[in-house]
N, C-alpha and C positions, 0 to 999 in steps of 0.2 A: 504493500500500500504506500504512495507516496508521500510524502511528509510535507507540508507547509514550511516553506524557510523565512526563519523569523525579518521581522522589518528592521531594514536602515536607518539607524539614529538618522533624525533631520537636523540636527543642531551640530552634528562633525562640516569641516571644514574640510572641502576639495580644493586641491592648490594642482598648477604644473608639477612635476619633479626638479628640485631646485640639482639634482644630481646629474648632469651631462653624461655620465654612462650610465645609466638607470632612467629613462623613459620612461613617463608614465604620468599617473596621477596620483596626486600624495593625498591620504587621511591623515588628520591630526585632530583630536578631542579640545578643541578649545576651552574646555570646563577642565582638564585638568584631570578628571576622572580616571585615566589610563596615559603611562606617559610615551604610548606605541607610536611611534609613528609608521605609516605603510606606506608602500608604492608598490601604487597595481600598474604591471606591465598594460603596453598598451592593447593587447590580442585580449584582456580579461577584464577590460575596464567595463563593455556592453552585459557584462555577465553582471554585473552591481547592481541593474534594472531588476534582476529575479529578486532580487531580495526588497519584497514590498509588500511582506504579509500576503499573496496573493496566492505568485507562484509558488510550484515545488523544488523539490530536489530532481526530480526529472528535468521538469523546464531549465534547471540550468544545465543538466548534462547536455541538456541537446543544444542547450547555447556555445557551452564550452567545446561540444564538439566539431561545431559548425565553425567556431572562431582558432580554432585552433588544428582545425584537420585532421586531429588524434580521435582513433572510435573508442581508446579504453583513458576514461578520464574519471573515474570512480576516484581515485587516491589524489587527483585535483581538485575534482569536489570538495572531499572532505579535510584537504588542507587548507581552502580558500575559507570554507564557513567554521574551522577551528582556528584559523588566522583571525579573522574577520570577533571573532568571537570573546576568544582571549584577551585583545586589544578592546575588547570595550566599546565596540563601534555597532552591535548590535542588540535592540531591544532585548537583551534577554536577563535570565537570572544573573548572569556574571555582570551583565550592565548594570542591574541592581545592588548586587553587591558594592561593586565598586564606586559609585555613585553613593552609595550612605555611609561606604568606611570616609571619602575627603568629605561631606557633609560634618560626619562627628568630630573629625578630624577640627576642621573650622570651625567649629562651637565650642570644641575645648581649650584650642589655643587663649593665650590669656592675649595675644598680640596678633595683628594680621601680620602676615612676612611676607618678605620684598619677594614675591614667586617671578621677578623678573630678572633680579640680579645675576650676574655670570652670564647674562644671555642678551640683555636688551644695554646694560651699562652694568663696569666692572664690580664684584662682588667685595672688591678691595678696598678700605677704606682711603687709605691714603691714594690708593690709584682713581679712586671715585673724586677724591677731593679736585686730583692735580687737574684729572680731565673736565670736571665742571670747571675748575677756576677759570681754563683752555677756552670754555663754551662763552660763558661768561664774559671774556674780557672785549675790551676794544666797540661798546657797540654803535651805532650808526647814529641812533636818537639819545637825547638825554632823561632821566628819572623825568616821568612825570611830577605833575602839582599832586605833594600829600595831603592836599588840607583838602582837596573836594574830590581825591580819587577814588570811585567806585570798587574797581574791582580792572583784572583785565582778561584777557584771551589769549590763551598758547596753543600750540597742538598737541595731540598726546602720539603723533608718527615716531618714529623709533629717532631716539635722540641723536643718532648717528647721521640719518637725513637729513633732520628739521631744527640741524644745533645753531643755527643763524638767527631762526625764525624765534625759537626758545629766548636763545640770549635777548632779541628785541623786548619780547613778552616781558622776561620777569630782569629785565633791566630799568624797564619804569617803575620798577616795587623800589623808592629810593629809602634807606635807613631808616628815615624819618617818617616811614608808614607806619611804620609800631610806635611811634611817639603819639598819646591818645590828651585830646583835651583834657583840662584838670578837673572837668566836670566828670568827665565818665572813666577818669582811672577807676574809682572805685568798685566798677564792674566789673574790672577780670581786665586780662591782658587783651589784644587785639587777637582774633579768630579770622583765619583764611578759610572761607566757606566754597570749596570743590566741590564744582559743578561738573561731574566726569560724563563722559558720551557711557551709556550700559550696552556693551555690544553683545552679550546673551542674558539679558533681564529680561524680566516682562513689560510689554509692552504697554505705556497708559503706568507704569508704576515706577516709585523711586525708591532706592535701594539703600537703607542705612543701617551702618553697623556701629555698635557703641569702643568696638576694637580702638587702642593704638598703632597703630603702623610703624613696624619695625624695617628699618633699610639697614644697609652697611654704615651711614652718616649717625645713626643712633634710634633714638625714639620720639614721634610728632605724638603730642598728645590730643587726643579728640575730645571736644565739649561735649559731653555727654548729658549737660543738663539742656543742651540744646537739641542730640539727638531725640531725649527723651519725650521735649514739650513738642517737637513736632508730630513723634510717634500720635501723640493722645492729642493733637490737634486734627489729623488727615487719617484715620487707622486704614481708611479704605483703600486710600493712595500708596501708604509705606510696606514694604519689606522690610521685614526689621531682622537683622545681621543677616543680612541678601548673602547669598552662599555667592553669589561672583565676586563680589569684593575678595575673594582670596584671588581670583584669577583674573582679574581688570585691570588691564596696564591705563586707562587715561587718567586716574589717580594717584596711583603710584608716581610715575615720573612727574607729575606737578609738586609731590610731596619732596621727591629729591631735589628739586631744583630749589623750595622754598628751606629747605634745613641747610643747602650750602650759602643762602642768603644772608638765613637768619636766626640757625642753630639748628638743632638735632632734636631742639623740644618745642620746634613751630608747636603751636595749635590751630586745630584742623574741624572742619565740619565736612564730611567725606558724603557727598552725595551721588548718587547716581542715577542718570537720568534716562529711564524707561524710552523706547519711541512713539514718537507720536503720529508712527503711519496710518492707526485706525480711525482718530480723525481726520488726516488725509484723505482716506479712503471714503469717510462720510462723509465728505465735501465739510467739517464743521471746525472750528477753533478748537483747540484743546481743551479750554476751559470750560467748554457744552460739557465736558465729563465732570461729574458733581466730586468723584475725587480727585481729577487732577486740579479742578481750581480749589478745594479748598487745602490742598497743598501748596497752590501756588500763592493765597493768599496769607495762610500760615506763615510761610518762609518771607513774605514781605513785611508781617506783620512786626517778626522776628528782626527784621532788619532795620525798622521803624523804632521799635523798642531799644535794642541795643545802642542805635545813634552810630556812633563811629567803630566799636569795638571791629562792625562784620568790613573783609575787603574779599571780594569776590575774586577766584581765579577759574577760568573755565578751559577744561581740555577737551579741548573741541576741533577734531579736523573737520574739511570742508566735503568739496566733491571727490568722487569715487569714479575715475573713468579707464577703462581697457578691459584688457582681457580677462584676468582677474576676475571685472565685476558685470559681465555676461557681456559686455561691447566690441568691439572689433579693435584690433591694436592703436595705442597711440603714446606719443612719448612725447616730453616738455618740447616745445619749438612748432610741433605740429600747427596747423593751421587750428586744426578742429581743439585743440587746448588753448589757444586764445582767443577761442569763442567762449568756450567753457571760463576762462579771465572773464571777460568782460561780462557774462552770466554772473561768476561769484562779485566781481565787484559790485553789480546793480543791490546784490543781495548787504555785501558790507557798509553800503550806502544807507541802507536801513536801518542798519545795527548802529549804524555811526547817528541816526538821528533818532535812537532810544522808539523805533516805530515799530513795535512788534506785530500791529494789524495788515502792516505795508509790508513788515518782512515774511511774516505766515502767506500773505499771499503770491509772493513770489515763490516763496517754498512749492504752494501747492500747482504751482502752473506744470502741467504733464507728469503729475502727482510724482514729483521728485525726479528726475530722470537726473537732474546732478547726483543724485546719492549724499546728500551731507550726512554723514554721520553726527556731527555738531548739532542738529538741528533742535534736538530736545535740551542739551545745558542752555546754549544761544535762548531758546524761549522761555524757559526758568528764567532765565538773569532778566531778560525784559522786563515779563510781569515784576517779577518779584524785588530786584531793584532799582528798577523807572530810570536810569540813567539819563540824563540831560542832553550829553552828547558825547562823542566815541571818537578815538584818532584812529586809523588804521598807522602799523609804524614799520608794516612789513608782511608783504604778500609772497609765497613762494609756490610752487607747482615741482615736485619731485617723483621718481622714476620709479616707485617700489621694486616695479622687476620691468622686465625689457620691454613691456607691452602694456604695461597698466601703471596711471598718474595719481597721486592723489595731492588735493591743495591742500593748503592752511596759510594762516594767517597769526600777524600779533597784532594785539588791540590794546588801546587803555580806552576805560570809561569813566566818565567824570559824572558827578552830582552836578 
């Protein structure tokens, strides 16, 4: 009797093979759940369709035999769905397992940890120092105005790419943003409230965790009297200690960059911002959703109250274009990427004029075909901080791989 072959996580990641003698297509679990990565030759990649909950273990033999011109594929079979299996890539009990061991895992740590370190930026602390200080230095614009600065915008692209675009960003953070009126020291130190892009959160929801964030620079402590009053302001809107936060690089690297600023014991409000494609999709504002506004009026409400204490950083890249993200190739210089410029500019033009009604609507024209990922911290900050007006201090477009672009930007926003 034929067997039903269980279904394909929808939430793994297909990439090119970044390996030049190994063609193919790579899986990797973005959740962390398994740390397998795979590459499916290319003769076995069409074989990946059986597994949809539908078909069998036949339907793939006759796949595998047709694509491969071999009649006895029985011990390829059952290597590809004990490959496929062990690695964590398919709905099944081992998926479960492993899915609630880094679950517990993440609720018991007393600290989030830096799950990017040794991979995205050095693991070493003095090697982490020398290279930010490297990032950091020499940059184009000077410190913004401390006395009416908002908050500003970085990208969270791998610091490697986007270290020009970085140094812009948190080079307007000048010394004297922690220096608080003598009215409101008595509230607490100044809190940097990260507004991170949630690239596997749920969607319509924001993600907080009462964790401190541990990097190789030391430990950001997180207000947690702040995580809390949001929690019991929006319960419907929050995740409360969002299991991605152990595996979401757009917070992380805003956190490194602000402890080589301004110490190893910044304080942080770590948010993370759900998408907001189901409004999209319903042709409607975000805040038609009764919990995403009354989160978004929470966190404003929050930043009303506070006065000066909150300064916003957002990790926000922009568009999404190539191959990669289902388009046809294209690389910085192309014609069709400074269309895609003049696209995101129209859009920075909005952000620079605090117009979040003028920016959601350009978001939704051809319901996103730029791809920002940005799009949900970027409309957080609107509602919830009103900024007066925005400087763009630096636009970049970079190659992630040979055929796929993505932008970002640095901002400061002012009161």
């Amino acid at each position: 009797m034929p067997e039903h072959l269980p279904r394909l996580r929808f939430d793994i990641e297909f990439l090119p093979s970044p390996v030049a003698q190994r063609p193919g297509l790579m899986l990797r679990d973005p959740f962390g759940y398994s740390d397998s990565t795979l590459i499916i030759p290319p003769a076995l990649i069409q074989s990946l369709r059986c597994f949809d909950g539908e078909q069998t273990d036949l339907d793939l033999r006759q796949m595998l035999t047709q694509s491969t011109g071999e009649l006895e594929v029985g011990d390829l079979v059952e290597h590809l769905i004990t490959t496929l299996d062990n690695g964590g890539f398919l709905l099944t009990q081992r998926f479960e397992e492993l899915r609630d061991i880094s679950h517990r895992q993440f609720a018991e740590s007393p600290v989030r940890l830096a799950s990017h370190a040794g991979a995205a930026y050095p693991d070493d602390e003095s090697e982490l120092r020398e290279l930010l200080t490297d990032y950091l230095s020499t940059p184009e614009n000077g410190p913004a105005d401390a006395a009416t600065l908002v908050g500003i915008a970085a990208p969270h692209i791998s610091p490697e790419g986007g270290w020009e675009t970085y140094r812009e960003a948190f080079r307007a953070l000048s010394p004297n943003v922690l220096e608080l009126p003598s009215a409101d020291r008595a509230r607490g130190e100044k809190v940097f409230i990260i507004l991170g892009t949630s690239h596997y959160g749920e969607p319509g929801r924001f993600g907080l965790t009462r964790k401190n964030f541990l990097t190789p620079l030391g430990e950001a402590h997180t207000e947690t009297a702040w995580v809390d009053w949001l929690a019991q302001q929006a319960p419907d809107a929050v995740l409360m200690e969002d299991y991605c936060h152990a595996v979401e690089h757009s917070i992380e690297f805003q956190v490194v960059f602000l402890q080589s600023l301004f110490g190893p014991s910044v304080r942080i409000l770590p948010i993370l911002c759900g998408s907001f494609a189901l409004s999209m999709s319903a042709a409607r504002k975000p805040e038609d959703d009764d919990a995403i506004r009354a989160f978004l009026e929470s966190l404003g409400a929050l930043v009303v109250r506070e006065r000066t204490r909150p300064c916003f950083v957002l990790g926000a890249d922009m568009a999404h274009m190539g191959r990669r993200y289902g388009d046809r190739a294209v690389r910085v210089g192309d014609e069709a990427m400074g269309e895609v410029a003049q696209r995101d500019h129209a859009r920075i033009a909005r952000l620079s004029q605090g117009d979040a009604e003028g920016f959601w609507d350009l978001v939704r024209q051809n319901e996103d075909d730029l791809k920002w990922c940005g799009t949900a911290p970027f409309y957080t900050f609107l509602r919830a901080a009103q900024p007066a007006s925005g400087l763009l201090r630096r636009y970049q477009q970079w190659n992630i791989d040979d055929a796929s672009v993505v932008s970002f930007a640095a901002m400061a926003f002012h009161r």
